[in-house]
ZADOKE-729894 format. One record per residue: residue number from 1; residue in three letters; chain; x, y negated, z of N, C-alpha, C in turn. Coordinates in steps of 0.2 Angstrom, whole numbers, plus 5000, padded with zeros to 4 digits. Example, Ala and Ser with C-alpha at 12.3 -4.5 7.8 and 13.67 -1.06 7.14 Angstrom:
<rs>
  fiba  nuro  tise   n_X   n_Y   n_Z  ca_X  ca_Y  ca_Z   c_X   c_Y   c_Z
     1   ALA     A  5066  5028  5039  5062  5022  5039  5066  5016  5039
     2   SER     A  5064  5011  5035  5068  5005  5036  5064  5000  5039
</rs>
This chain:
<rs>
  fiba  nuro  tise   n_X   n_Y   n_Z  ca_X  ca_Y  ca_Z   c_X   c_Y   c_Z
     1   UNK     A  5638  5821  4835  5632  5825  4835  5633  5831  4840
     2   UNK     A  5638  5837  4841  5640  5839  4844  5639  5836  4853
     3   UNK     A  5642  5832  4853  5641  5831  4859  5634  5828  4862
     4   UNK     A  5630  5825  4859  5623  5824  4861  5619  5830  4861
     5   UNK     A  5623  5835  4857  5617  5843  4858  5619  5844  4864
     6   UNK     A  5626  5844  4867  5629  5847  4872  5626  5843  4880
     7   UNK     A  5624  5835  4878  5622  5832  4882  5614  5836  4884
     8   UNK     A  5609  5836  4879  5603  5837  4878  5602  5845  4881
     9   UNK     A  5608  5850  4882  5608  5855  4886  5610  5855  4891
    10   UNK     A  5612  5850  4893  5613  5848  4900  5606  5847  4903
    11   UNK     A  5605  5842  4904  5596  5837  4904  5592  5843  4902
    12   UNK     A  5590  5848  4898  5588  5853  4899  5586  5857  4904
    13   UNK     A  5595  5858  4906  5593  5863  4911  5595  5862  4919
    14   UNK     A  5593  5856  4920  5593  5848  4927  5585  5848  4925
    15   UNK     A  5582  5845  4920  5575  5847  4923  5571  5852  4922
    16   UNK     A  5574  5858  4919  5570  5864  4922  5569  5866  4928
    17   UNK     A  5574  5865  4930  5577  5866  4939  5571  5862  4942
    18   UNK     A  5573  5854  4942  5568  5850  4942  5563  5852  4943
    19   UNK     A  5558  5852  4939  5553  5854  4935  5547  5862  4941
    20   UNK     A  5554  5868  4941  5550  5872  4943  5548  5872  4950
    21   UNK     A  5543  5876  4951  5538  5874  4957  5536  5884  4959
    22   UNK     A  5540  5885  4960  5538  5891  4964  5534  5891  4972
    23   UNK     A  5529  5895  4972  5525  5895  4976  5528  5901  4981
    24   UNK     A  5530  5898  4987  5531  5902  4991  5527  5909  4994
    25   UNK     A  5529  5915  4993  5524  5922  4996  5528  5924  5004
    26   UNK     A  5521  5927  5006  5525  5933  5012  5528  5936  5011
    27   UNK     A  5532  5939  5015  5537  5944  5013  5532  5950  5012
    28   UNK     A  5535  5955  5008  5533  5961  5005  5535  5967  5008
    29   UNK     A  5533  5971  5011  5537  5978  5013  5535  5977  5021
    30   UNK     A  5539  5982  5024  5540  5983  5030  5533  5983  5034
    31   UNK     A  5533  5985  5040  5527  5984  5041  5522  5978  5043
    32   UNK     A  5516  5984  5043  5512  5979  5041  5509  5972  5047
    33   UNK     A  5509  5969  5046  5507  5964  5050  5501  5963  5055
    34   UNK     A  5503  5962  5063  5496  5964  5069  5492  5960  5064
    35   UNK     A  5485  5965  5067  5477  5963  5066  5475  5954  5067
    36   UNK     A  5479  5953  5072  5479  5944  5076  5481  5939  5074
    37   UNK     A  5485  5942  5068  5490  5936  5065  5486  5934  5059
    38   UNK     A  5488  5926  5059  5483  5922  5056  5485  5921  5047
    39   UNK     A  5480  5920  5043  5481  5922  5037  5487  5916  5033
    40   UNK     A  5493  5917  5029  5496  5915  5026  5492  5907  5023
    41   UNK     A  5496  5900  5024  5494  5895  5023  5496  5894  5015
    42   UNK     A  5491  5895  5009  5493  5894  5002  5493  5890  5000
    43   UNK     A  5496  5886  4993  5492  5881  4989  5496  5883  4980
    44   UNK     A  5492  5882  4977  5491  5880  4970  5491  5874  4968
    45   UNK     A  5493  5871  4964  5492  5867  4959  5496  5862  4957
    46   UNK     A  5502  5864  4957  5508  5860  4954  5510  5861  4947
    47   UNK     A  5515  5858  4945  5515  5859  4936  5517  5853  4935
    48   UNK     A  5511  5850  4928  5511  5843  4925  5506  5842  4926
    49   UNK     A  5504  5837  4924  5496  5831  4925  5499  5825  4922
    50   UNK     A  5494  5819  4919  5496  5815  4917  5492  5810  4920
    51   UNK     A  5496  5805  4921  5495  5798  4923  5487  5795  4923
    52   UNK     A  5483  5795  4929  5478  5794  4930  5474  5796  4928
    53   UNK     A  5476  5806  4927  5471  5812  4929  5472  5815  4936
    54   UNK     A  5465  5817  4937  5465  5820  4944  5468  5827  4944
    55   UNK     A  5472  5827  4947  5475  5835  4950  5472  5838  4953
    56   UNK     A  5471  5844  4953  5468  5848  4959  5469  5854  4962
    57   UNK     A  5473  5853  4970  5475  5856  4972  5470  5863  4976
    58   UNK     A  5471  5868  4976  5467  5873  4979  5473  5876  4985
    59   UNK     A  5468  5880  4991  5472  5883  4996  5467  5888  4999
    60   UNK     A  5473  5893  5004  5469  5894  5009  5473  5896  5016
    61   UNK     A  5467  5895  5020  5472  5895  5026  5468  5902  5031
    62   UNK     A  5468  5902  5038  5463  5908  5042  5457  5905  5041
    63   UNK     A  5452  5908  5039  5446  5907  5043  5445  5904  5047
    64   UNK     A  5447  5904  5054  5447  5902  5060  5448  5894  5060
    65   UNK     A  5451  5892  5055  5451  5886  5052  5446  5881  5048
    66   UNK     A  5441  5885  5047  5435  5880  5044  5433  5875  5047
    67   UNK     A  5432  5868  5045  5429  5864  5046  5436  5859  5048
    68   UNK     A  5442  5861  5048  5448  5857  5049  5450  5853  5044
    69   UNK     A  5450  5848  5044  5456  5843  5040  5460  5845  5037
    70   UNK     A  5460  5844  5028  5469  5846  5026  5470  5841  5023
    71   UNK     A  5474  5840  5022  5480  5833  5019  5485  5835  5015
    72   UNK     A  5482  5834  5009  5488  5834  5002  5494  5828  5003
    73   UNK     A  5499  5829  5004  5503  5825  5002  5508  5823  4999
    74   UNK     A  5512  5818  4997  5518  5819  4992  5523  5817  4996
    75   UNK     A  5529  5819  4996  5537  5814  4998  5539  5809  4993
    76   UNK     A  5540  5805  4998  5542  5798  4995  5551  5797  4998
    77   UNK     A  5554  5797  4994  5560  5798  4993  5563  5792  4994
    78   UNK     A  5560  5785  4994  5563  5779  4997  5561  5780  5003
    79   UNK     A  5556  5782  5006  5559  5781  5015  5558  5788  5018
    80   UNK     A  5561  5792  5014  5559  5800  5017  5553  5802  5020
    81   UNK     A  5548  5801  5017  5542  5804  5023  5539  5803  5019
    82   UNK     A  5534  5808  5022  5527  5811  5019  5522  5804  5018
    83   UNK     A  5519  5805  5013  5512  5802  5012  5507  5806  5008
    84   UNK     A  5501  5802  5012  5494  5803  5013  5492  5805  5004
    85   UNK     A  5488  5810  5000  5487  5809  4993  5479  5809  4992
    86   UNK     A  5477  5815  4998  5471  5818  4997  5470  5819  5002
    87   UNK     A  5460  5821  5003  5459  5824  5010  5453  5829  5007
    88   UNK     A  5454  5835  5011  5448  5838  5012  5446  5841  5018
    89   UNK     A  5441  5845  5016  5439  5850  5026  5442  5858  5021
    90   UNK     A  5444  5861  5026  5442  5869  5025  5434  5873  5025
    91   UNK     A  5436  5876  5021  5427  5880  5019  5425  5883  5025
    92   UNK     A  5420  5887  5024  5420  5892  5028  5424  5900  5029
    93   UNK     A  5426  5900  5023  5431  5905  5021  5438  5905  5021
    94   UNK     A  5440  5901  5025  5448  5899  5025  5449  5893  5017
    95   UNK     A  5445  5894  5013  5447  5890  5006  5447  5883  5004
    96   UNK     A  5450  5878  5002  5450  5872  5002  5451  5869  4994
    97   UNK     A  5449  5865  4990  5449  5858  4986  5452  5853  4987
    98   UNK     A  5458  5851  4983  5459  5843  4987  5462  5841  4979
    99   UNK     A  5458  5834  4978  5459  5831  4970  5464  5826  4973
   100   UNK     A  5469  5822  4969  5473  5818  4969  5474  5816  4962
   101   UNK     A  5474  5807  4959  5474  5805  4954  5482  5800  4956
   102   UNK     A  5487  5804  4955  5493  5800  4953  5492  5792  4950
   103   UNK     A  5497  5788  4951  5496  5782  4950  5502  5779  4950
   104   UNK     A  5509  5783  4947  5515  5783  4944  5517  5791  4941
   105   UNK     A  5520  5791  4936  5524  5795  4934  5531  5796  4937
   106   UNK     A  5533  5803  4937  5539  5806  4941  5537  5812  4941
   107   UNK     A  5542  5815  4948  5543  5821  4950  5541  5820  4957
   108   UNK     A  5536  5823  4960  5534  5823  4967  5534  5830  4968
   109   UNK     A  5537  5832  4974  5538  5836  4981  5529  5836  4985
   110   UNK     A  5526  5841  4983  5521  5838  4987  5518  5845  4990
   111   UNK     A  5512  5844  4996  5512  5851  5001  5503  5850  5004
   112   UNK     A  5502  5854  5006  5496  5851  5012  5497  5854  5018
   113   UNK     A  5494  5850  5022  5495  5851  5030  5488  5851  5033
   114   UNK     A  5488  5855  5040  5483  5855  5043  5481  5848  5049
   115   UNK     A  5475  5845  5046  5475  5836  5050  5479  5832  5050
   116   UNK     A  5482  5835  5044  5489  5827  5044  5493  5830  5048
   117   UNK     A  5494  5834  5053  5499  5835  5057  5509  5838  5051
   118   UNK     A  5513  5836  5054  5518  5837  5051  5523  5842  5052
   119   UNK     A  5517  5843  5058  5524  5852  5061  5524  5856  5057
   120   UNK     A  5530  5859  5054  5532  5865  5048  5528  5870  5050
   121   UNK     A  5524  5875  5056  5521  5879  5055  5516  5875  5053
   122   UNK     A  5511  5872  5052  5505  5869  5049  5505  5865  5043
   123   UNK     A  5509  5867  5038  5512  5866  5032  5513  5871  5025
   124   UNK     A  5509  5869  5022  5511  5874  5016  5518  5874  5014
   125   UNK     A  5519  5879  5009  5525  5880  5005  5526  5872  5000
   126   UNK     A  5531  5869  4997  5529  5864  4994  5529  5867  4987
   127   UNK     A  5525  5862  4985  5525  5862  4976  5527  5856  4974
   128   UNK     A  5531  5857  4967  5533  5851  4962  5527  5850  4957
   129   UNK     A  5526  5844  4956  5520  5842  4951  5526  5838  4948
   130   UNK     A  5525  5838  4941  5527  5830  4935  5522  5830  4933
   131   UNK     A  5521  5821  4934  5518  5817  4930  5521  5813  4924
   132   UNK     A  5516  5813  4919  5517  5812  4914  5514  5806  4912
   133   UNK     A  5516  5803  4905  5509  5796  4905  5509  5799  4895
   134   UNK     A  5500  5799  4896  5498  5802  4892  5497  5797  4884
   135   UNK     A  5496  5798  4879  5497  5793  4874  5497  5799  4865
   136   UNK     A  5493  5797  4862  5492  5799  4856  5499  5801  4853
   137   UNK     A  5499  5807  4849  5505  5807  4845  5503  5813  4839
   138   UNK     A  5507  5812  4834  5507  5816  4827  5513  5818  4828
   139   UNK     A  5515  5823  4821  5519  5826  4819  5520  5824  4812
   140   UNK     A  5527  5827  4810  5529  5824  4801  5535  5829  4801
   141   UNK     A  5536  5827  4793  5542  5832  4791  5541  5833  4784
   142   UNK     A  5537  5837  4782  5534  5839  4775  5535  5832  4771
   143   UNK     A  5540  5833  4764  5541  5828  4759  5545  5823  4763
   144   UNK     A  5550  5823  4768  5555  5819  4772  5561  5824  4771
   145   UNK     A  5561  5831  4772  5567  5835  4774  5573  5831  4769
   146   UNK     A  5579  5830  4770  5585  5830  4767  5586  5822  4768
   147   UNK     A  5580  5817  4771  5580  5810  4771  5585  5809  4778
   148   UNK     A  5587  5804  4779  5591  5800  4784  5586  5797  4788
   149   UNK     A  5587  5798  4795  5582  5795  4800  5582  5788  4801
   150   UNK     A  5581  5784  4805  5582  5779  4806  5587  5779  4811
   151   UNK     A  5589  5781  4814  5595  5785  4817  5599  5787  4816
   152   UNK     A  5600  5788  4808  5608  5792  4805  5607  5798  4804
   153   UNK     A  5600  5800  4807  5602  5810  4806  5598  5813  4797
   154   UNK     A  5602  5818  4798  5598  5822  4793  5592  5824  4794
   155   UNK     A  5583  5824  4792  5579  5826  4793  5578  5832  4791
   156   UNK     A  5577  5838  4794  5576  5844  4793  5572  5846  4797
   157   UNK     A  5568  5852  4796  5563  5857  4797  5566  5859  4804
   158   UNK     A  5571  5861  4806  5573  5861  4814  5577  5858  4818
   159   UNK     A  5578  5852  4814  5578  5845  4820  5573  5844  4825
   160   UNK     A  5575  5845  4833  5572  5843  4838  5570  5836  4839
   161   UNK     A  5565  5830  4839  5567  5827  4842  5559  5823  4839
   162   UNK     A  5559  5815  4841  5554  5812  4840  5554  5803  4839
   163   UNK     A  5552  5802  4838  5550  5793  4833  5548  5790  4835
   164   UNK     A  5549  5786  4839  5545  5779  4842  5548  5772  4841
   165   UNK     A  5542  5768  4841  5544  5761  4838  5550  5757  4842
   166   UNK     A  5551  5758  4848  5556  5756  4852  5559  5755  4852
   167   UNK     A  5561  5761  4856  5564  5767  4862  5573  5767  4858
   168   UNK     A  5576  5766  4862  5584  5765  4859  5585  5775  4855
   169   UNK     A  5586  5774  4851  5589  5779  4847  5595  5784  4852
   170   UNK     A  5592  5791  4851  5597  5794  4858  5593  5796  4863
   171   UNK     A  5590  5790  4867  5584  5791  4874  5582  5796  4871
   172   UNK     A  5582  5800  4878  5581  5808  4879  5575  5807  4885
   173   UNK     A  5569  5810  4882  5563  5811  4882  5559  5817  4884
   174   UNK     A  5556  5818  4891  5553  5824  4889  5544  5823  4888
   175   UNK     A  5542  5827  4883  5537  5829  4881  5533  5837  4884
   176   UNK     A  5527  5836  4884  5521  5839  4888  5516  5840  4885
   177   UNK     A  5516  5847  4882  5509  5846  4879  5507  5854  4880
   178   UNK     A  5498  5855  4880  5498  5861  4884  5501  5864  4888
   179   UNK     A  5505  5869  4889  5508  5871  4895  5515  5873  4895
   180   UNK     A  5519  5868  4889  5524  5868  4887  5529  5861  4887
   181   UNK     A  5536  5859  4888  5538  5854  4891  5544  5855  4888
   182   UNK     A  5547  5851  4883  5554  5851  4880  5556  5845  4883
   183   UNK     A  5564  5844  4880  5569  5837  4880  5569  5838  4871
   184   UNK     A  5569  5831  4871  5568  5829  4864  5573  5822  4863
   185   UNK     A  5577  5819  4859  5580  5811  4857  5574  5809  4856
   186   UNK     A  5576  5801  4855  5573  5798  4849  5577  5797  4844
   187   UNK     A  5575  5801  4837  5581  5802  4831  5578  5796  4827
   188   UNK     A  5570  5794  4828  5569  5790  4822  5565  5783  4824
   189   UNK     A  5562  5779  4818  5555  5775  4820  5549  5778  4818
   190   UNK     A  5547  5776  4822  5537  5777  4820  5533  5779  4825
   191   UNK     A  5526  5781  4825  5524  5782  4820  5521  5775  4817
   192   UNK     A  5520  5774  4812  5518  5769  4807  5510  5767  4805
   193   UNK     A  5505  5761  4807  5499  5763  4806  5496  5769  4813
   194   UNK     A  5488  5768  4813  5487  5771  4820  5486  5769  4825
   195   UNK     A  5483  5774  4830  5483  5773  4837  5489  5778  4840
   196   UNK     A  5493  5782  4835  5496  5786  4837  5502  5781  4839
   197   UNK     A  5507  5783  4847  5513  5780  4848  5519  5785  4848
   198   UNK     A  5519  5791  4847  5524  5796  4845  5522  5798  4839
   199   UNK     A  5527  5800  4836  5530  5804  4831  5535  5810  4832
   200   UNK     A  5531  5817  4830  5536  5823  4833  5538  5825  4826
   201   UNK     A  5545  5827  4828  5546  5832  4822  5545  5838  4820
   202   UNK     A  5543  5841  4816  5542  5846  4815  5546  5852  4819
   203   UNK     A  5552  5852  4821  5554  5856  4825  5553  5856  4832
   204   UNK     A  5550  5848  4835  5550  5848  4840  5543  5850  4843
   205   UNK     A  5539  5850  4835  5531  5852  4835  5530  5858  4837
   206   UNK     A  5535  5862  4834  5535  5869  4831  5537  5873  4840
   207   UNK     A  5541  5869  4843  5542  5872  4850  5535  5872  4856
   208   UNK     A  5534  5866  4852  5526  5866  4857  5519  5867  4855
   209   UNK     A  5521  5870  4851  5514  5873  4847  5509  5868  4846
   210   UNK     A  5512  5862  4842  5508  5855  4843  5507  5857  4836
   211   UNK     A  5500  5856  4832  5497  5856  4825  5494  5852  4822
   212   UNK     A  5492  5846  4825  5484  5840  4826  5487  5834  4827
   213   UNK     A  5483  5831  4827  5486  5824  4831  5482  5824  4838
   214   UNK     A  5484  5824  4843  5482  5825  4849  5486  5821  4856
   215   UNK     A  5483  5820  4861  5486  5817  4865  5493  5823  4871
   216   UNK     A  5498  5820  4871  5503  5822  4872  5506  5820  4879
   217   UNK     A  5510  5820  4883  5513  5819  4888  5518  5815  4890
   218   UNK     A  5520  5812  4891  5528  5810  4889  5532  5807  4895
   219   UNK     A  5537  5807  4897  5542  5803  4903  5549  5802  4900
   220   UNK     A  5554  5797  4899  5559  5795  4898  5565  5797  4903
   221   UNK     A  5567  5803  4902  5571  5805  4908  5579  5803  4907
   222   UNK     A  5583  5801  4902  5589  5798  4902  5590  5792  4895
   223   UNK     A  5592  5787  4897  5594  5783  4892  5597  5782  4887
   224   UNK     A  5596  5780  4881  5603  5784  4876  5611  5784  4878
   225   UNK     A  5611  5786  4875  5622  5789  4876  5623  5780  4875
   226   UNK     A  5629  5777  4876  5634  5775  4875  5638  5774  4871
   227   UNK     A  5638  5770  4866  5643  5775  4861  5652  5773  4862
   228   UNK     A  5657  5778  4860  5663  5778  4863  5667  5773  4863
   229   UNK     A  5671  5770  4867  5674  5768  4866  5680  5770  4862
   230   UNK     A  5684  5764  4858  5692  5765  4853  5695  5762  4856
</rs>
């Protein structure tokens, strides 16, 4: 047990890393910047999404740029290079909209460029999106506590973890719901009856301020452990 807590804080904190998405700023301070120099090229809308919801990313570029081409795109990590997700025009305020409906779940590296061009000054900062793939889920615990999971554990009010009909016992799981994202096992089975295909525990609920049966987020980010060799 010990040692898959220690696993589970590991994986933890590799996809927080993962996960976050800082938006690059200008620098701050110093003087201020000539009258001529063209406005910082932005973008928003990284985070999470779920699997065959549109994202939508927002930006802005100069003024002087209206009516130009922008190009959302993601990195593709099998052949190194950008690709195409979205298009838009710039407004006439320097502002722009671009939707993209993901069509796998993962962690994508994604930016906008001016015309599809790929030269780093005609490029935003990049952002990290995770996609997720979406799927009904409950919660439980009340009238179980002190029971044995299907997994060998003790069930208690602040056991981490979640239940699914499958999924090998162990698999380390991250979960997405509203604007919170844990690592979870699968400690148990279930859930039982339903359209619901997870099952949280109440501790794992209690982290994500889940209350309802409601649809949730999910991706498989490691396999269950191994067990020791003697």
């Amino acid at each position: 047990m010990r040692t898959l807590t220690i696993r589970i804080a590991v994986l933890i904190a590799a996809f927080a890393a993962m996960a976050s998405s800082a938006l690059a700023q200008a620098p701050s301070g110093g003087a201020p910047a000539p009258a001529a120099a063209p406005a910082p090229f932005r973008l928003s809308g990284g985070g999470a999404a779920l699997l065959g919801k549109k994202v939508r990313f927002r930006g802005t570029v100069d003024e002087k740029l209206a009516g130009r081409a922008v190009v959302v795109q993601s990195f593709d990590s099998a052949t190194a290079a950008w690709t195409k997700q979205a298009k838009t025009t710039v407004k006439h305020d320097g502002t722009f909209v671009a939707r993209w409906k993901p069509r796998r779940i993962g962690q994508f590296r994604t930016r906008a460029v001016i015309g599809g061009t790929a030269r780093a000054a005609a490029a935003s900062p990049e952002l990290t999106l995770t996609v997720f793939r979406g799927a009904l889920a409950t919660w439980y615990g009340p009238g179980f506590y002190g029971n044995k999971t299907a997994c060998g554990l003790e069930l208690t009010e602040t056991l981490v973890g979640v239940a699914h009909r499958t999924l090998p016992c162990g698999t380390i799981v991250a979960v997405h719901y509203g604007s919170k994202t844990i690592l979870a096992p699968v400690v148990d089975r279930g859930p039982f009856g339903g359209k619901a295909k997870w099952d949280l525990t109440k501790g794992a609920a209690d982290l994500l301020g889940f209350t309802e049966t409601a649809r949730i987020g999910t991706m498989t980010v490691a396999p269950a452990a191994q067990p020791a060799s003697r």
